[in-house]
Structures are given as C-alpha cells and as structure tokens.
Backbone as ProteinMPNN parsed JSONL, in Angstrom:
{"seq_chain_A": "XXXXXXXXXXXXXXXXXXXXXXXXXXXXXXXXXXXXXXXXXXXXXXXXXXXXXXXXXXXXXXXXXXXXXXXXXXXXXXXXXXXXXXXXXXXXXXXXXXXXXXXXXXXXXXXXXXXXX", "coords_chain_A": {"N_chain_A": [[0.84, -1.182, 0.0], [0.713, 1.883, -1.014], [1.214, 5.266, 0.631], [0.555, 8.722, 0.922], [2.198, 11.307, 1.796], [1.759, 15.099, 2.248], [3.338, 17.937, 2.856], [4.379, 21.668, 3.956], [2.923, 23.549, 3.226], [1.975, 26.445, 3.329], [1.153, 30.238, 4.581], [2.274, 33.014, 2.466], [3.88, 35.818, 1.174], [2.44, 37.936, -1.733], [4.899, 37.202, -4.78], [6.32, 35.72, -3.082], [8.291, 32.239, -2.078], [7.917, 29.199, -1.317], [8.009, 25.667, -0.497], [7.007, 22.514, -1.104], [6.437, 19.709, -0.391], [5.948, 15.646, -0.655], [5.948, 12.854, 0.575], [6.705, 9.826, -0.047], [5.645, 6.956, 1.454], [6.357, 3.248, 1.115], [7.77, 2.074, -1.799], [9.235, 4.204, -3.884], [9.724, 3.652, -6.323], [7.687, 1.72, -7.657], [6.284, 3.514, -8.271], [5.003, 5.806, -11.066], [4.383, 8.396, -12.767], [4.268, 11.099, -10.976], [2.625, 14.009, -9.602], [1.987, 17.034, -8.772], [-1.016, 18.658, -8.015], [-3.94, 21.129, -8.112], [-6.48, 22.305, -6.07], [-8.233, 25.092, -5.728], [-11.014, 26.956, -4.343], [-14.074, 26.092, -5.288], [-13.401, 25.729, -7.852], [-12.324, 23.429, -10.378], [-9.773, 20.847, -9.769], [-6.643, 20.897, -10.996], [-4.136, 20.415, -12.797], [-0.76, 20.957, -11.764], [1.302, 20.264, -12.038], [3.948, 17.672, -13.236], [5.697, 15.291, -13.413], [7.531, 12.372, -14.648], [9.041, 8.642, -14.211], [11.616, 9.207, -14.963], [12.492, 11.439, -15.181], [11.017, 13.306, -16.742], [9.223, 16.163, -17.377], [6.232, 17.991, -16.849], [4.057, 20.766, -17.482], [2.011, 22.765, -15.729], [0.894, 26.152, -18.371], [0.283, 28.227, -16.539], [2.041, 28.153, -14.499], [4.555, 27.837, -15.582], [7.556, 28.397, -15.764], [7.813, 29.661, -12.976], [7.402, 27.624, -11.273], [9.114, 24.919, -10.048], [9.208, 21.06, -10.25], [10.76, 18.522, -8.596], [12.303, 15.325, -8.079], [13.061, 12.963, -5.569], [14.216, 9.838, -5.829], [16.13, 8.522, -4.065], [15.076, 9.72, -1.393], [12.324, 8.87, -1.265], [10.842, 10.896, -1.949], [9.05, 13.865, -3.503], [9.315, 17.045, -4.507], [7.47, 20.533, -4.756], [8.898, 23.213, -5.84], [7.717, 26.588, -5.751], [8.001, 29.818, -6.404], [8.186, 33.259, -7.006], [5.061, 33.415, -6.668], [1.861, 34.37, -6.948], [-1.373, 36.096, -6.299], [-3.122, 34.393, -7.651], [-2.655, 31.902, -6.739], [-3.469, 30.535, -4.779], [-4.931, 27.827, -3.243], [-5.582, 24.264, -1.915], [-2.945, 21.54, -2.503], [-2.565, 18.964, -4.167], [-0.579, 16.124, -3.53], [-0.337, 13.475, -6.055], [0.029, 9.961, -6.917], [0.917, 7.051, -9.552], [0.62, 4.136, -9.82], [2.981, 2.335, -11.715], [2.644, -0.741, -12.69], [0.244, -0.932, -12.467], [-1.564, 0.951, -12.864], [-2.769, 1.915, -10.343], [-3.906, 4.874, -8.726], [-3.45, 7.218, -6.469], [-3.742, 9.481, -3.788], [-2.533, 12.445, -2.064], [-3.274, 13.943, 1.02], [-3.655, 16.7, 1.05], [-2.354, 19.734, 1.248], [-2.141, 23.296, 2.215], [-2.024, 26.466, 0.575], [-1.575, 29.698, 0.922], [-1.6, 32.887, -0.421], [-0.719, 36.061, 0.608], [-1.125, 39.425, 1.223]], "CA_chain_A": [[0.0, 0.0, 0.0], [1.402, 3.127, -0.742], [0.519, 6.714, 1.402], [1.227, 10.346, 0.231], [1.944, 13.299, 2.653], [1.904, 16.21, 1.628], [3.92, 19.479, 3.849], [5.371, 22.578, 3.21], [2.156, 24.806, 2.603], [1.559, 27.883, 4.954], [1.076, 31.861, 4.225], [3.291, 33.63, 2.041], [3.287, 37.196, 0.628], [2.775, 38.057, -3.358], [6.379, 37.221, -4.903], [7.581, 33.98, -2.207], [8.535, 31.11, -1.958], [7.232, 27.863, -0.606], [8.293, 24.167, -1.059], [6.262, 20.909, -0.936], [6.908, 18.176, -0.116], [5.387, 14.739, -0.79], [7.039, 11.572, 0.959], [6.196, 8.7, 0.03], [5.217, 5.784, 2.296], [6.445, 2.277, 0.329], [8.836, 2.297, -2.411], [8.516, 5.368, -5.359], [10.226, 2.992, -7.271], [6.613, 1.259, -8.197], [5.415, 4.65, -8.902], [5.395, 6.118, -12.604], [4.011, 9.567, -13.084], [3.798, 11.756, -10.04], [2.18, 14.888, -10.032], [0.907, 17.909, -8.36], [-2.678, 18.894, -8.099], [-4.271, 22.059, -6.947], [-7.697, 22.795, -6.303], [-9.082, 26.297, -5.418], [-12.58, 26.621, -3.654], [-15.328, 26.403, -6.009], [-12.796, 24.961, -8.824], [-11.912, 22.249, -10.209], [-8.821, 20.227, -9.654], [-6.218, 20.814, -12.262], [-3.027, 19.722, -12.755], [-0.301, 21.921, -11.672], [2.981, 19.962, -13.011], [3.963, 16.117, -13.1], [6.932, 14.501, -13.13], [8.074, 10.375, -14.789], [9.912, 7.98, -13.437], [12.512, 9.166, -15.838], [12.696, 12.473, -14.679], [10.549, 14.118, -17.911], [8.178, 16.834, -16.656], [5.271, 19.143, -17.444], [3.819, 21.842, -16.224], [0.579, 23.826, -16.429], [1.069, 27.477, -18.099], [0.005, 29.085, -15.629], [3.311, 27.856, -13.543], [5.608, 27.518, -16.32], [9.114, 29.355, -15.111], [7.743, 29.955, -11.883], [7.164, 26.304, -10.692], [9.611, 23.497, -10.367], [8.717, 19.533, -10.109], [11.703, 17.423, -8.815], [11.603, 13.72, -7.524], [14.255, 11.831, -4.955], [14.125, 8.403, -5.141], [16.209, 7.776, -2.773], [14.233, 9.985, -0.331], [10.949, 9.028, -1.712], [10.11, 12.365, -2.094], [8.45, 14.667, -4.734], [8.859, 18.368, -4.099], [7.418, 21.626, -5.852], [9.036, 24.512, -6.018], [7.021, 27.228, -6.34], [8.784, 31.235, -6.846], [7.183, 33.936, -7.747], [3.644, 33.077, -5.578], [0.938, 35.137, -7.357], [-2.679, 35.711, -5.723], [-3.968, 33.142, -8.031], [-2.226, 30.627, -6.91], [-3.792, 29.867, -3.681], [-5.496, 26.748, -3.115], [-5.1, 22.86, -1.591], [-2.02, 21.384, -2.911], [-2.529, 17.661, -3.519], [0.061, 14.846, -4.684], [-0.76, 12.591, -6.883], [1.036, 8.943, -8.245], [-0.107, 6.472, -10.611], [1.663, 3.082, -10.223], [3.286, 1.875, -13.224], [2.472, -2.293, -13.274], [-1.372, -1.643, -11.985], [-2.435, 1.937, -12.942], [-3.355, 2.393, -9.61], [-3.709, 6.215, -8.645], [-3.102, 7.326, -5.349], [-3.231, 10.746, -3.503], [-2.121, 12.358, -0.425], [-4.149, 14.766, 1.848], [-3.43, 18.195, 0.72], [-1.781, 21.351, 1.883], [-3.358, 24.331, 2.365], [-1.337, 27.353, 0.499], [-2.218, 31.126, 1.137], [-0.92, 33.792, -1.139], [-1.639, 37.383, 1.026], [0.26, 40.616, 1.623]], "C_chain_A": [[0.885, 1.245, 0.0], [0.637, 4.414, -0.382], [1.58, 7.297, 0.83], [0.837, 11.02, 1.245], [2.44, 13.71, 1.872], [2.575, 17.206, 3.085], [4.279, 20.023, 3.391], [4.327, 24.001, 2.959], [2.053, 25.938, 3.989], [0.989, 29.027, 3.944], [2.361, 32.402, 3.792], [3.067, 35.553, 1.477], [3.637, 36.784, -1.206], [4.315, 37.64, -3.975], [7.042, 36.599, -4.314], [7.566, 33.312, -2.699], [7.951, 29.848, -1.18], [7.74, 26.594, -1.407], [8.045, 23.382, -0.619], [6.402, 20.318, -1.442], [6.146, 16.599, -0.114], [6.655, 13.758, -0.501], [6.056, 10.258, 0.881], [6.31, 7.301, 0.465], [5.366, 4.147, 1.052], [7.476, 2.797, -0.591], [8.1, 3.171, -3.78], [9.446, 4.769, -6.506], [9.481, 2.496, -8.111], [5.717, 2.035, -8.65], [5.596, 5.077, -10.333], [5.353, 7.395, -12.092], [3.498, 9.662, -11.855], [3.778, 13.054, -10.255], [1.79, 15.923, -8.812], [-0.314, 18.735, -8.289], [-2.805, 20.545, -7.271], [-5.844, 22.246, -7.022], [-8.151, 24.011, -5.04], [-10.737, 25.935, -4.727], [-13.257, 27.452, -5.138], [-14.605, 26.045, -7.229], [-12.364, 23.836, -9.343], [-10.709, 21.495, -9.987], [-8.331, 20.232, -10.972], [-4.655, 20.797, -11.783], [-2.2, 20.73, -12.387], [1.549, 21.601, -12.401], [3.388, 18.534, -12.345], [5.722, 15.612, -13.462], [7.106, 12.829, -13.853], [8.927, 9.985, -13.948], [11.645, 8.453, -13.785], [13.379, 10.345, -15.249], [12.109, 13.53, -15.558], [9.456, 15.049, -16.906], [7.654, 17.725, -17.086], [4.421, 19.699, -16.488], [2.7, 22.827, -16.504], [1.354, 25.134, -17.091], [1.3, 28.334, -17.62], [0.896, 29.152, -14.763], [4.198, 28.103, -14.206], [6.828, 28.828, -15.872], [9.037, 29.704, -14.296], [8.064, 28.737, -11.087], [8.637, 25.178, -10.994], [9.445, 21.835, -9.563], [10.386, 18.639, -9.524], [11.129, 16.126, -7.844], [13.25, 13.027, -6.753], [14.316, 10.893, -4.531], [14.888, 8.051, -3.715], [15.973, 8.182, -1.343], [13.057, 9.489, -0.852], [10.111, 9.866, -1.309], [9.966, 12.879, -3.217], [8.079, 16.656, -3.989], [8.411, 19.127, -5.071], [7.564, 22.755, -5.421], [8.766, 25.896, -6.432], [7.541, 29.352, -5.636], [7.525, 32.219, -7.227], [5.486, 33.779, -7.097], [2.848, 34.318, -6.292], [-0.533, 35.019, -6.688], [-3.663, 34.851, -6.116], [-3.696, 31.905, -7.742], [-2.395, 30.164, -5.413], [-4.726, 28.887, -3.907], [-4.306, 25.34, -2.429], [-4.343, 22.529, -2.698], [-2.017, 19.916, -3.217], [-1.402, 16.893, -4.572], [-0.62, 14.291, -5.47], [0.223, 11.151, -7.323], [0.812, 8.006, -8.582], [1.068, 5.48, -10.319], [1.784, 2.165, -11.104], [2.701, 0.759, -13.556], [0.56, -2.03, -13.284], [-2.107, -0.172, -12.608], [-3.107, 2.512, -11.764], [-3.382, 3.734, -9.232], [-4.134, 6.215, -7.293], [-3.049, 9.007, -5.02], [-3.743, 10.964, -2.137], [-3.697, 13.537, 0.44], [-4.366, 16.008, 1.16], [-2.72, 18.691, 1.31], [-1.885, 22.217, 1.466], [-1.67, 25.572, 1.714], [-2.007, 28.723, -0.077], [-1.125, 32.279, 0.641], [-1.532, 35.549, -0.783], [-0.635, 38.31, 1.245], [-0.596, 40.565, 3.397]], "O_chain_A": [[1.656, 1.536, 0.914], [-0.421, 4.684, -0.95], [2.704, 6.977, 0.441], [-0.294, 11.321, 1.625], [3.224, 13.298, 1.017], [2.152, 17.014, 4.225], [4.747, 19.681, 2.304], [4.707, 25.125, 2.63], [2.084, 25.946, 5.219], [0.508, 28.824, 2.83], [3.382, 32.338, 4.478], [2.029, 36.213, 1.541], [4.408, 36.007, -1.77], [5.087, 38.016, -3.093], [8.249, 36.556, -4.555], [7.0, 33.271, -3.792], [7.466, 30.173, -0.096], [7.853, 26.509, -2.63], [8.647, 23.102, 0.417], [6.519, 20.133, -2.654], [5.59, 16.548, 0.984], [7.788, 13.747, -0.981], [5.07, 9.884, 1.516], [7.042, 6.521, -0.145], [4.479, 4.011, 0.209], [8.064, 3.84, -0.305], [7.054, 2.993, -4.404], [9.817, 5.434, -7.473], [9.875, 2.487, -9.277], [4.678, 1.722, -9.232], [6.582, 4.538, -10.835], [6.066, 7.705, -11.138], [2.646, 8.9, -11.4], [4.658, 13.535, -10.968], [1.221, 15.404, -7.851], [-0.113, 19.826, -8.822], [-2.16, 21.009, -6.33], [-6.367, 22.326, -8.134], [-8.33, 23.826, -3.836], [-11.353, 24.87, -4.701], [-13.13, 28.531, -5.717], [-15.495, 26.019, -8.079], [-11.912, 23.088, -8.477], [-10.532, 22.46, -10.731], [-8.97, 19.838, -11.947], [-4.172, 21.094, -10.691], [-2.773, 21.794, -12.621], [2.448, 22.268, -12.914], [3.2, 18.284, -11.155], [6.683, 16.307, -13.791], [6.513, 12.033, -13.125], [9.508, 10.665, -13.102], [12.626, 8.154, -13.104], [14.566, 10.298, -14.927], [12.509, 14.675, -15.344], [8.987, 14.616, -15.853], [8.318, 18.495, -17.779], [4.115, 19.418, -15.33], [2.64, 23.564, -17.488], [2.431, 25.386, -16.551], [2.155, 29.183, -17.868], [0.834, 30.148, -14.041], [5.04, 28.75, -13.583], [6.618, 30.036, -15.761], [10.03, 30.381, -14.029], [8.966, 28.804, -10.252], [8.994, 24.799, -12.11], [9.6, 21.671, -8.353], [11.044, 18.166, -10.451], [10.095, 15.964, -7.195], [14.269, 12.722, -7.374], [14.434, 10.631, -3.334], [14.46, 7.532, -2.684], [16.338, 7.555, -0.348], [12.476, 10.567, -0.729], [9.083, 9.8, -0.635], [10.701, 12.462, -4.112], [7.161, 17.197, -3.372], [8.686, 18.805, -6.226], [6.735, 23.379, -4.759], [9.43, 26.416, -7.329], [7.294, 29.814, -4.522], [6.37, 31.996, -7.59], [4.85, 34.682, -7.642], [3.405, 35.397, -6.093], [-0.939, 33.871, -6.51], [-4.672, 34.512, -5.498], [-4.242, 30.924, -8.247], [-1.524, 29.475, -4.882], [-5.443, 29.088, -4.887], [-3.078, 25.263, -2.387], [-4.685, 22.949, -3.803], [-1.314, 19.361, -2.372], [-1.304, 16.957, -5.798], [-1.762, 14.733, -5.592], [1.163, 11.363, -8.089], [0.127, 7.546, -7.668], [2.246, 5.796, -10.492], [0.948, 1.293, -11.337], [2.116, 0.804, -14.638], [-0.236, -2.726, -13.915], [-3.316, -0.268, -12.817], [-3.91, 3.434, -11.911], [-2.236, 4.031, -9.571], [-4.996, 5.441, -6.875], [-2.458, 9.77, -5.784], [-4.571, 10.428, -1.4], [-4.889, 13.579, 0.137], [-5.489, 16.204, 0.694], [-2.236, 17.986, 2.196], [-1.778, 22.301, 0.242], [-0.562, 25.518, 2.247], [-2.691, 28.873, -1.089], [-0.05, 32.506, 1.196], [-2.359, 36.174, -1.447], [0.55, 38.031, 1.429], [-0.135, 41.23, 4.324]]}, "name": "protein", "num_of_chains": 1, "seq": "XXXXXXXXXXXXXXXXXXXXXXXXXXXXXXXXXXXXXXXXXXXXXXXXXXXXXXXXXXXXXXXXXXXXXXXXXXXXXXXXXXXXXXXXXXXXXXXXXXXXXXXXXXXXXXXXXXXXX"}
C-alpha cells in the first residue's frame, strides 16, 4: 500500500517562496508519473505539473518558469518549487502517483497554500 503526505504549505506574501513536499510511504520505485494537483474553492482540480519515473516533466502554463517539479528516489520524495507566488495561486495542494504495473492512482491529503500581503 502506498501513502502520500503532503507538507510545506503555509502563508506567504505576493512574490515567495514555498516548497512541498510529498514523501512517500512504500517504495517510489513502483510509482510512474507523479504529479501535483491544486484545487481552489469552487474549482476544479487541475493539474499543476507532473513529473516520470525518468525524470521528464510538465507543467501547467500558468506555472511555467515559476514552478519546479523534482523527484528523490532515494528519499521518496516529490517536491514543488514554487517562486514567484501570485494571488492566483492559492489553493489545496494535492500529490498525486499512478503506479506503473497496476495503474493504480493514489493521492495524499493536501496542503493548504495562502498567497496574502
């Protein structure tokens, strides 16, 4: 069975920094494509930038040169680096990871991130 935390979210001002963290519980060796999620209140859940096993990665628009995705197997961790913090970019933060042999999809709790002066 594999579990996803998620940490790292808090209150930032316009223009920070913040970095979350996803550790994953079992080996992220059986994982493929891990991802970050965000969903806003009253929105839907949309992708925010994903990651392979490989190390290939994509990234909404709306993040692109602000956001970065990395992955450390041998922490089985998945952080995102997120620069630049704009007032749109508050919302729950959720992992995501899809394991390769079964397709199974998996995700963690959330974390809550607040973009305020």
């Amino acid at each position: 069975q594999v579990q996803l935390v998620e940490s790292g979210g808090g209150l930032v001002q316009p223009g920070g920094s913040l970095r979350l963290s996803c550790a994953v519980s079992g080996s992220i060796f059986s994982l493929g494509v891990m991802g970050w999620y965000r969903q806003a209140p009253g929105k839907q859940r949309e992708l925010v930038a994903q990651i392979t096993n490989s190390g290939s990665t994509n990234y909404a628009d709306s993040v692109k040169g602000r956001f970065t995705i990395s992955r450390d197997n041998a922490k089985n961790t998945v952080y995102l680096q997120m620069n630049s913090l704009k007032p749109e970019d508050p919302a729950v933060y959720y992992c995501k990871a899809v394991r390769e042999a079964t397709s199974l999809v998996y995700w963690g709790q959330g974390t809550q991130v607040t973009v305020s002066s």
